[in-house]
C-alpha positions in Angstrom: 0.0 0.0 0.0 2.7 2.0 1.1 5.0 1.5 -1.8 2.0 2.0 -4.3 1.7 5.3 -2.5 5.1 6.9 -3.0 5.2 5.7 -6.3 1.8 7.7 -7.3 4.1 11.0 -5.6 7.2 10.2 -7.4 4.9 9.7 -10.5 2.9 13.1 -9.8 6.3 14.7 -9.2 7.8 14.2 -12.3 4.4 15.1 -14.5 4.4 17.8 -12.1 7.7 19.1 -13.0 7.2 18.1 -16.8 4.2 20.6 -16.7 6.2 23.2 -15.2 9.1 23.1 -18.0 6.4 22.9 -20.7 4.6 26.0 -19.6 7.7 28.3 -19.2 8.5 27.0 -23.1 5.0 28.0 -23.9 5.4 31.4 -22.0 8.6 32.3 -23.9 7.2 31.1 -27.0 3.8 32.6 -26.6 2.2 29.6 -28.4 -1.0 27.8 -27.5 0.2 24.7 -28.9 2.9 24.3 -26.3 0.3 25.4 -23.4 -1.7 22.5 -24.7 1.1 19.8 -25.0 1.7 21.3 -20.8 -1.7 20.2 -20.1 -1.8 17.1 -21.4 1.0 16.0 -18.9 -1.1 18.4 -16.4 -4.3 16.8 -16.8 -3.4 12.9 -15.4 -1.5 14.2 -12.2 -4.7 16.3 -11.4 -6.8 13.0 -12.0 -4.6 11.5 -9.6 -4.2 14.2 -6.9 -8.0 14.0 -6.8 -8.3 10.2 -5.9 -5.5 10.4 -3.9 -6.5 12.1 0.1 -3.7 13.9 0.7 -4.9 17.3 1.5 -1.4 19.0 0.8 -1.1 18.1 -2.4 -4.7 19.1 -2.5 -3.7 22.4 -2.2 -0.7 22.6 -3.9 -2.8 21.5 -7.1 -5.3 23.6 -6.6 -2.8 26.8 -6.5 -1.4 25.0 -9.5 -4.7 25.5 -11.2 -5.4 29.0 -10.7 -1.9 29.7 -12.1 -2.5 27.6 -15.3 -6.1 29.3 -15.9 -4.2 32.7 -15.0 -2.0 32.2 -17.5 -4.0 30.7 -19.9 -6.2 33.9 -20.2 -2.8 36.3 -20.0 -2.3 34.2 -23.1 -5.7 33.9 -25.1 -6.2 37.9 -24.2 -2.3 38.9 -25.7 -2.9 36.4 -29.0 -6.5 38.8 -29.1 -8.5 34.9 -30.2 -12.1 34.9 -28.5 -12.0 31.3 -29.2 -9.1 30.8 -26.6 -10.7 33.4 -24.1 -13.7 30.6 -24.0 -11.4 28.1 -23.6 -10.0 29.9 -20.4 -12.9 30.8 -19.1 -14.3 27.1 -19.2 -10.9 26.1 -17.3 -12.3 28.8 -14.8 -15.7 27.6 -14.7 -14.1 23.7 -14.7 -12.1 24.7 -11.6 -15.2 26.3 -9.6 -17.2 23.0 -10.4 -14.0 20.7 -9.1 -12.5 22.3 -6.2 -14.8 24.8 -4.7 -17.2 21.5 -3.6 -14.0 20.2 -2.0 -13.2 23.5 0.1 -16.8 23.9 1.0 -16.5 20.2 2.8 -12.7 20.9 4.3 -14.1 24.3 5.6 -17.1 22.9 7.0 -15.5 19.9 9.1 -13.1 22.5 9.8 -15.7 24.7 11.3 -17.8 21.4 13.1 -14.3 20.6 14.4 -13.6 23.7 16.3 -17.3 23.8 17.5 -16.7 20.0 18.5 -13.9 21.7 21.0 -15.7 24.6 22.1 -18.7 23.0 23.2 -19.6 22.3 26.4 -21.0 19.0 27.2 -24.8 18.7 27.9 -26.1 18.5 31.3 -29.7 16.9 30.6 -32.6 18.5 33.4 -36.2 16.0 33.6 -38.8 17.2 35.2 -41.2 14.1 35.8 -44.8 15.4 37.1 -43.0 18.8 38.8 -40.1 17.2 40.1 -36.6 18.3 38.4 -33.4 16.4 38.6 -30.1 16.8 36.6 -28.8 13.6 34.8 -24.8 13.4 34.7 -24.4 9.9 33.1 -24.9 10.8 29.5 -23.7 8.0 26.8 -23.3 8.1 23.3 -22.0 11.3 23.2 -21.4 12.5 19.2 -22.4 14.7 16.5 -24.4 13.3 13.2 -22.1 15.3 11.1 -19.2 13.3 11.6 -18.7 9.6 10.3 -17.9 8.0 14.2 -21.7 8.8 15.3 -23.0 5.8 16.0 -26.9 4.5 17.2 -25.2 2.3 20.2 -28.2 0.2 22.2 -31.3 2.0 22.7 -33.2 -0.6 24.8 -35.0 0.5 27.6 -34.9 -2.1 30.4 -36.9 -3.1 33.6 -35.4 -1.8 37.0 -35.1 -4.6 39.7 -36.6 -3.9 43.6 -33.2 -2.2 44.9 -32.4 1.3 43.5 -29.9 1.0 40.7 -26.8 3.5 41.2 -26.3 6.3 38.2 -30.0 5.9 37.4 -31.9 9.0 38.4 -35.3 7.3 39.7 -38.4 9.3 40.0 -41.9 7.7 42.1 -44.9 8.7 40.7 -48.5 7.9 40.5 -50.4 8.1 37.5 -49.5 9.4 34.1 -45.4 10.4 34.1 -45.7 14.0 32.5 -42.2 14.5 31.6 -40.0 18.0 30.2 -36.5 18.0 29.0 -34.0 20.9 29.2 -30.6 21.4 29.8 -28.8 23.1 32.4 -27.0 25.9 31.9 -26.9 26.0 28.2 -28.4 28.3 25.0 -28.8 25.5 22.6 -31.9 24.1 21.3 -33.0 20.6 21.1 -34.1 19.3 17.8 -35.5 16.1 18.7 -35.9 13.4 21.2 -36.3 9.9 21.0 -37.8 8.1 23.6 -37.7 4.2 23.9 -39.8 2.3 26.9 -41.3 -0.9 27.8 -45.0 -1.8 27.1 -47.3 -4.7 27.0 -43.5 -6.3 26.8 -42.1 -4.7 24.0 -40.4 -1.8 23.3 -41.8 1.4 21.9 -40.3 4.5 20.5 -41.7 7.7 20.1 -39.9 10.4 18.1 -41.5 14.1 19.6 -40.2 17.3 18.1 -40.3 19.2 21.3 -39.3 18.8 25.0 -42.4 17.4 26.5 -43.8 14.0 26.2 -46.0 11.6 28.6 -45.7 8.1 29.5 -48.7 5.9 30.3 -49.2 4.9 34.1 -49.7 1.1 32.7 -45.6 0.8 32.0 -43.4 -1.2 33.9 -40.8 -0.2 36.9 -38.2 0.4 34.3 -35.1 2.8 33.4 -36.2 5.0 30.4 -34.0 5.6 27.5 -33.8 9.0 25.8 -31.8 9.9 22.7 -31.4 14.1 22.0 -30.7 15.2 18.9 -29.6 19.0 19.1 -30.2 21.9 16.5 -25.9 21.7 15.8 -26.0 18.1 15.1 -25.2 17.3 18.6 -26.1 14.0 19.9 -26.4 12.0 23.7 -28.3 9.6 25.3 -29.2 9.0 28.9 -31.9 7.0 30.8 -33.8 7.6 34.0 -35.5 5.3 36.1 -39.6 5.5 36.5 -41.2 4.2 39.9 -45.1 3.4 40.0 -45.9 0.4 41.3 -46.1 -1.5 38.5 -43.8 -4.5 38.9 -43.5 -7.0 35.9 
């Protein structure tokens, strides 16, 4: 793999290098033809630079490309040939359409990268039936906009007799009417995804707000709820509901 590698470089390299000498011939000449023999040598190491993932040499040919279209209209404007003023402005227009697409995405995981580090981690609030509670044990924490953000296990399960440690447990009678927030934050949830045991299997609901109500026939059990934030942001947590009901 390796080896395969450096040879594509050394290959680019020398077509790179072949370009070069073939466009300062074509400069001192002033002759399309020679500008045209440069690209032809040009054309597979940009073929290759653009398969290839190696973001410096991304760069480098995309600097490379602005000063071949530069030139190339310097050219078709000094031989006065509105045929060869098209021409330039297509390798203009085929530049936008390659590379700007390709900046867009480095600038934008650029930009979700240094939000990823500025961004403080979500303290979840639930209020169930007017009692609030912060919940520390998030899981899953990651944002959709990245490749690693993964749906990990999203079943709710039934709590035993004893109080479970990490679980925020709430003991209510009736309907659970339930609101979450988080503390200390200005973002904005997006969605939630709420998973929980009934008449033995597991249901989801997908609510696009911050309230939501469980039935008072569901099991003892530890509640699982997935956020989905406005910037792509994404935890889970669970939280224990106590009504009697015991499976």
């Amino acid at each position: 793999m390796w080896l395969m590698l450096y040879f594509l470089i050394f290959c680019i390299c020398i077509l790179s290098l072949m370009s070069f000498g073939w466009f300062i011939y074509a400069y001192k000449k002033k002759s399309w033809k020679y500008t045209i023999v440069a690209l032809l040598f040009y054309l597979p190491m940009t073929i290759t630079l653009i398969n290839i993932p190696l973001e410096p040499y991304l760069y480098l040919l995309s600097l490379w490309n602005l000063v071949i279209i530069v030139y190339c209209l310097i050219l078709a404007f000094q031989v006065k040939s509105k045929k060869k003023i098209v021409i330039s402005f297509l390798l203009l227009i085929l530049f936008s359409t390659v590379f700007i697409p390709i900046y867009s995405k480095v600038i934008k995981h650029e930009m979700l990268l240094h939000k990823i580090e500025n961004t403080e981690t979500p303290v979840p609030l639930i209020t169930v039936n007017s009692k609030t509670t912060s919940v520390k044990g998030i899981f899953s924490l990651c944002w959709e906009a990245t490749d690693s953000c993964i749906e990990g296990n999203n079943k709710p399960y039934l709590l035993p007799i004893d109080p479970l440690d990490g679980i925020k447990e709430f003991k209510i009678k009736g309907k659970a009417k339930i609101h979450i927030g988080l503390k200390n934050s200005s973002r904005k949830i997006k969605n939630l995804h709420v998973y929980y045991f009934e008449d033995k299997k597991v249901q989801k609901i997908t609510i696009k707000d911050t309230n939501f109500i469980l039935p008072s026939t569901i099991p003892e059990q530890a509640v699982r709820v997935t956020v989905e934030m406005e910037d792509t942001q994404k935890f889970s947590f669970n939280f224990g509901i106590r009504n009697g009901n015991r499976p």
